[in-house]
N, CA, C and O of each residue as an XYZ file, in Angstrom:
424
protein
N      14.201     -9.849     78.462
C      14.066     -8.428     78.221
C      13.255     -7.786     79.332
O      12.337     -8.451     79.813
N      13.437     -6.865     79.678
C      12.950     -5.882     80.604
C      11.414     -5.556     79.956
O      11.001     -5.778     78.818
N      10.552     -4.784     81.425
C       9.551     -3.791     80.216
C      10.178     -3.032     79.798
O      11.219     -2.582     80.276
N       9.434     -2.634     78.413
C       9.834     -1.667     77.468
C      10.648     -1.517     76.693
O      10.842     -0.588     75.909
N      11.492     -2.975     76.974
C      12.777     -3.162     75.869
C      11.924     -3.842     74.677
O      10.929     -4.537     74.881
N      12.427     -3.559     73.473
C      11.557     -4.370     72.266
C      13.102     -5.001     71.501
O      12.832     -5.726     70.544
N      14.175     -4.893     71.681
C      15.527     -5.963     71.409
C      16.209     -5.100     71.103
O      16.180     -4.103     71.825
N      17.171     -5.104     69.833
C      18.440     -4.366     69.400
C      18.275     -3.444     68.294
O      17.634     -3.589     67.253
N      18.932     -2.523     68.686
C      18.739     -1.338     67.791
C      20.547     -0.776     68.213
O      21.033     -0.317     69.247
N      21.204     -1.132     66.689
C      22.590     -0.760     66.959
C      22.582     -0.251     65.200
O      21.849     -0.502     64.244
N      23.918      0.651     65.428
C      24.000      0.995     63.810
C      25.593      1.852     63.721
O      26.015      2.743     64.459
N      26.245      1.196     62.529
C      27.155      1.718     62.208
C      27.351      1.855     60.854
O      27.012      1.253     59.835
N      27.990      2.814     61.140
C      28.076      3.267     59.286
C      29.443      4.098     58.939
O      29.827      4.969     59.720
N      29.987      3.874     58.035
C      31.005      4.627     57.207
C      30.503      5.711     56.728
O      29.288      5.827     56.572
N      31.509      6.827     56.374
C      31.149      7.755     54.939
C      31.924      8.984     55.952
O      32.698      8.986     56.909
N      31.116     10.121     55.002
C      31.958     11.155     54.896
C      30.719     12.376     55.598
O      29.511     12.532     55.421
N      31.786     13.092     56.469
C      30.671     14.606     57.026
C      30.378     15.115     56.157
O      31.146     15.878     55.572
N      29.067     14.855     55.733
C      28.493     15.780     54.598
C      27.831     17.348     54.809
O      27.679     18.231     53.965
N      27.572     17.346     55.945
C      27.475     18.781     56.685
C      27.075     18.456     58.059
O      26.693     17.356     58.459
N      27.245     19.872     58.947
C      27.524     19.907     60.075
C      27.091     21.203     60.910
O      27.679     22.271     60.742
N      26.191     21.082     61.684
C      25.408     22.512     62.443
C      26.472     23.186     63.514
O      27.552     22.640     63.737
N      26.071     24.434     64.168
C      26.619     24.674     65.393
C      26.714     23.872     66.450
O      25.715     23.329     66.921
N      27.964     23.701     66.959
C      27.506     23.363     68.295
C      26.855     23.928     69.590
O      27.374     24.835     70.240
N      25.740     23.357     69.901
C      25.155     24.465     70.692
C      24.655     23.386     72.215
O      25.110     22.281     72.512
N      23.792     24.049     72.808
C      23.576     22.909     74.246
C      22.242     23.315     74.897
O      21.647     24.340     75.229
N      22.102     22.164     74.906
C      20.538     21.582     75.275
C      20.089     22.557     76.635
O      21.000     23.216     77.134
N      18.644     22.672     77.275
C      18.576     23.426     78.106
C      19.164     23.227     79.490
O      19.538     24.033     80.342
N      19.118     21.399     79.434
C      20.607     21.177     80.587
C      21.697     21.501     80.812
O      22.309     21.359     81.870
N      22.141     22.089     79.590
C      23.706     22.460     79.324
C      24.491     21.377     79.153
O      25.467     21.210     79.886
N      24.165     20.483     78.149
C      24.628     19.389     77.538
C      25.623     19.869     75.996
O      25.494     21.076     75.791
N      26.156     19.461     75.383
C      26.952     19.979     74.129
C      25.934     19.244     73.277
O      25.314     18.243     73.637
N      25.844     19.808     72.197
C      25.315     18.252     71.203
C      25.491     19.373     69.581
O      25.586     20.557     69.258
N      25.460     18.399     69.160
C      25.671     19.139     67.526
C      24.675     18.555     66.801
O      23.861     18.307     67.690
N      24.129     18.116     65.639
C      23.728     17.655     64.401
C      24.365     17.889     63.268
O      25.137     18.833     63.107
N      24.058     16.980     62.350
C      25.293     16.389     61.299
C      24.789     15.801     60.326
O      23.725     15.241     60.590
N      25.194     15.698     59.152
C      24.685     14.351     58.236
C      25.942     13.599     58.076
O      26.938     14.315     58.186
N      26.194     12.229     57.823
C      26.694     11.332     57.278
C      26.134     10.983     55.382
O      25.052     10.929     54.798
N      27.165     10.868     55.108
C      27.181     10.685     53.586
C      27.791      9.474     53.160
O      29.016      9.505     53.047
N      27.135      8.296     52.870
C      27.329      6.731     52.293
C      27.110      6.531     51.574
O      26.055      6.807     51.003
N      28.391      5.670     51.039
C      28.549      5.052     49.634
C      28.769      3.640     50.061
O      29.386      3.428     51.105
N      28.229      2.476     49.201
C      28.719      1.299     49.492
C      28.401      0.515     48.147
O      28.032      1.150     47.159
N      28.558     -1.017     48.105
C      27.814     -1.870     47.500
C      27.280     -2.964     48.574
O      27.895     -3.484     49.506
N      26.248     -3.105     48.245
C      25.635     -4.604     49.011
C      25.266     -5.874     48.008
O      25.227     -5.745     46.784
N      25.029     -6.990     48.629
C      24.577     -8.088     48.133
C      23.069     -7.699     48.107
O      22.528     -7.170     49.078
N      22.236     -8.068     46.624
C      20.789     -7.900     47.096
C      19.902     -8.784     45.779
O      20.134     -8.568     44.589
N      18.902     -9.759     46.255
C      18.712    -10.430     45.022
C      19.206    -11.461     44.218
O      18.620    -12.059     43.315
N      21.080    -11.705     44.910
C      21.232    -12.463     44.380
C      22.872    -11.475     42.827
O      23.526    -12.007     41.930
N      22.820    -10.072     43.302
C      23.401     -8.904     42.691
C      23.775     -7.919     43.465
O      23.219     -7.540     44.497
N      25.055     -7.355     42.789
C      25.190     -6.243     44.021
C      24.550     -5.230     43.385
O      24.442     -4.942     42.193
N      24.033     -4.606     44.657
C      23.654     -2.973     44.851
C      24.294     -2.106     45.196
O      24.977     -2.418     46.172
N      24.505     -0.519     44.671
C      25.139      0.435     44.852
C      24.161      1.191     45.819
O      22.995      1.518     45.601
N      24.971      1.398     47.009
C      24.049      2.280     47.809
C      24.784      3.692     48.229
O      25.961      4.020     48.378
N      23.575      4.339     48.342
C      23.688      6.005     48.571
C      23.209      5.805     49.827
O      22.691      4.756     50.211
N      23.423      7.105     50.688
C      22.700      7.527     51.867
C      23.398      8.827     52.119
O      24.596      9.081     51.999
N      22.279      9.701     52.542
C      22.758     10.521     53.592
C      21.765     10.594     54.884
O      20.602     10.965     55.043
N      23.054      9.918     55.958
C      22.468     10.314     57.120
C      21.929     10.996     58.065
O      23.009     11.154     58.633
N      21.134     11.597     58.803
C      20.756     12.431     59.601
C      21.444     12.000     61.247
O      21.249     10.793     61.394
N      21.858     12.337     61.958
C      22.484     12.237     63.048
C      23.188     13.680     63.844
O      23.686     14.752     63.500
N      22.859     12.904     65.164
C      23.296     14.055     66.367
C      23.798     13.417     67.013
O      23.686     12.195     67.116
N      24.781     14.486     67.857
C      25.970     13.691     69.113
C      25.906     14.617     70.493
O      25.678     15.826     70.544
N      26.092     13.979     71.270
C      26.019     14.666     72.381
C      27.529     14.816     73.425
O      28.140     13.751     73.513
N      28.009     15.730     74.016
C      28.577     15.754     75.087
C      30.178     15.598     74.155
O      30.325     16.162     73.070
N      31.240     14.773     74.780
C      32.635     15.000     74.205
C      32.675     14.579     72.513
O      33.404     15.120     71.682
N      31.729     13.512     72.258
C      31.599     13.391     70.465
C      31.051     14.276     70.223
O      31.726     14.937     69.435
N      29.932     14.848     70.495
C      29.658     16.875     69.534
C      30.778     17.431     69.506
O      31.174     18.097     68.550
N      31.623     17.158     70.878
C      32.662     18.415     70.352
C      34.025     18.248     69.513
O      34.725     19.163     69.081
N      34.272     16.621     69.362
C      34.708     16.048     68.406
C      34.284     16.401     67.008
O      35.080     16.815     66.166
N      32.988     16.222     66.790
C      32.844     16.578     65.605
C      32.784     18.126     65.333
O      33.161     18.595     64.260
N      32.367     18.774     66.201
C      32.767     19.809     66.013
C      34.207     20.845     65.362
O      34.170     21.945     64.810
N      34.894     20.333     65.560
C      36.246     20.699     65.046
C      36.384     19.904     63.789
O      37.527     19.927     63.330
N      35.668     19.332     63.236
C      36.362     18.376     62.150
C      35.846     19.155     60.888
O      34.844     19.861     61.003
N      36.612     19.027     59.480
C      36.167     19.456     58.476
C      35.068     18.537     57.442
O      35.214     17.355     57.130
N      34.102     19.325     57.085
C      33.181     18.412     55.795
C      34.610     17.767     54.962
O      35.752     18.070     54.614
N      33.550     16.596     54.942
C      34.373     15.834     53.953
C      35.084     15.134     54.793
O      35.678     14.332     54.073
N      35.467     14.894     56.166
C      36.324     14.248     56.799
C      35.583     12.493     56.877
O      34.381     12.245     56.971
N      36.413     11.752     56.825
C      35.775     10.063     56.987
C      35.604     10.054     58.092
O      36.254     10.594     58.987
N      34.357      9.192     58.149
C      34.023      9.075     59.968
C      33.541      7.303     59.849
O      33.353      6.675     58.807
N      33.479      7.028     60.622
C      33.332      5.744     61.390
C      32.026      5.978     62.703
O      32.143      6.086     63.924
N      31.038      5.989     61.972
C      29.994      6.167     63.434
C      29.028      5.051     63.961
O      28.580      4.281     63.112
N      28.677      4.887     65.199
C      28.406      3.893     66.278
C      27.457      4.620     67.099
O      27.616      5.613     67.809
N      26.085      3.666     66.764
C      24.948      4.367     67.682
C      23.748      3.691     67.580
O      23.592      2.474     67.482
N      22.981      4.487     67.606
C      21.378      4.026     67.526
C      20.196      4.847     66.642
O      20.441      5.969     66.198
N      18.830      4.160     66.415
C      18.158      5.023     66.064
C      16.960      5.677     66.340
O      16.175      4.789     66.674
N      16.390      6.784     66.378
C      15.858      6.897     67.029
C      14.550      8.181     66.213
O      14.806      8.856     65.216
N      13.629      8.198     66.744
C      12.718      9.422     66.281
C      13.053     10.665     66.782
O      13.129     10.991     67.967
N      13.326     11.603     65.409
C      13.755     13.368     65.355
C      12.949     13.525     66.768
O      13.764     13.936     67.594
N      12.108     13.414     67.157
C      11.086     14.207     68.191
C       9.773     14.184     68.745
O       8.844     14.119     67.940
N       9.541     14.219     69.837
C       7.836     13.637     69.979
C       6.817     13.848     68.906
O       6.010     12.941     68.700
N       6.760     15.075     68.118
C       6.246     15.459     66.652
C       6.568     15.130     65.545
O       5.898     15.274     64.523
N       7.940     14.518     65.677
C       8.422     14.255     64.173
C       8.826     12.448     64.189
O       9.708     11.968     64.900
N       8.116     11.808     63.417
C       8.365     10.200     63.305
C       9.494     10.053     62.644
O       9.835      8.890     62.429
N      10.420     11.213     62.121
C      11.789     11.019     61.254
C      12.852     10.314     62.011
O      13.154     10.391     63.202
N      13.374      9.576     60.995
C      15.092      8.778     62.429
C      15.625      9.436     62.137
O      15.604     10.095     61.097
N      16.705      9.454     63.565
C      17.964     10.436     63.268
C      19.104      9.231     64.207
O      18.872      8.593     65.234
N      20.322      9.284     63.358
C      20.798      8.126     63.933
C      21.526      9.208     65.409
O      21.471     10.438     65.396
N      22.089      8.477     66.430
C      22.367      9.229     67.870
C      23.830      8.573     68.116
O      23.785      7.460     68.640
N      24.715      8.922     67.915
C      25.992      8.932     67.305
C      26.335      8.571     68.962
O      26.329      9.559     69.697
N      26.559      7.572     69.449
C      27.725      7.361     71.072
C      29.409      7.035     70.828
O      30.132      7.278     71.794
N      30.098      6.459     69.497
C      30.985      6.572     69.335
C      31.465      7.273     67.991
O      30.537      7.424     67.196
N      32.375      7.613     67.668
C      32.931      8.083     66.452
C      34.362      7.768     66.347
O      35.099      7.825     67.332
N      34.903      7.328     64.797
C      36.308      7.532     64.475
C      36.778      8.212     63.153
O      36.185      8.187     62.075
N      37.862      8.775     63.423
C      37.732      9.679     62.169
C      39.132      8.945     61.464
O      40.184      8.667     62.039
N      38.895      8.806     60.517
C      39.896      7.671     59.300
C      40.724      8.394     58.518
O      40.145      9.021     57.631
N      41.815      8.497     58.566
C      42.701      9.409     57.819
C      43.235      8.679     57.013
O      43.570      7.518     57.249
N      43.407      9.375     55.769
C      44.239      8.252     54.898
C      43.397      7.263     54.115
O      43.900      6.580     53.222
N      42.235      7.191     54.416
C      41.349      5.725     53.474
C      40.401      6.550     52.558
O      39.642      5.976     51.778
């Protein structure tokens, strides 16, 4: 590992656009949107499955903002990324969306 690497931080998740901001652009003039993801699953836990909820917090930048941008709430997504802290002030994660697929039909 390099300095400053501390190992893997990857994350994917299913579910559904549960809501979705303007797209607007950074002071670079970057695209980026924010979004939630909405998950349903079961897991193994204990030895029993668990029913899990989530709603995600996540932002995209550049041709995936503007992907999601056009898409309707409620659409299935398939997202691929990382996680990371809302902001030098805010210790909140927000997952940082580098791929997306949108699932029609499932």
């Amino acid at each position: 590992m390099s300095a400053g690497t501390q190992g893997a931080n990857r994350l994917e998740l299913e579910g559904t656009l549960a809501e979705r901001g303007t797209l607007r652009h950074t002071p670079a003039g970057v695209p980026v949107i924010e979004f939630r993801i909405a998950h349903q699953s079961e897991s193994p836990e204990a030895g029993a499955r668990r029913k899990v909820r989530a709603e995600v917090p996540a932002l995209a930048f550049e041709s995936t903002a503007r992907l999601i941008a056009t898409q309707a709430l409620g659409t299935r997504i398939k997202a691929s990324g990382f996680l990371c802290e809302r902001s030098r002030r805010s210790k909140a994660l927000v997952m940082h969306v580098n791929d997306i697929e949108f699932m029609q039909g499932e």
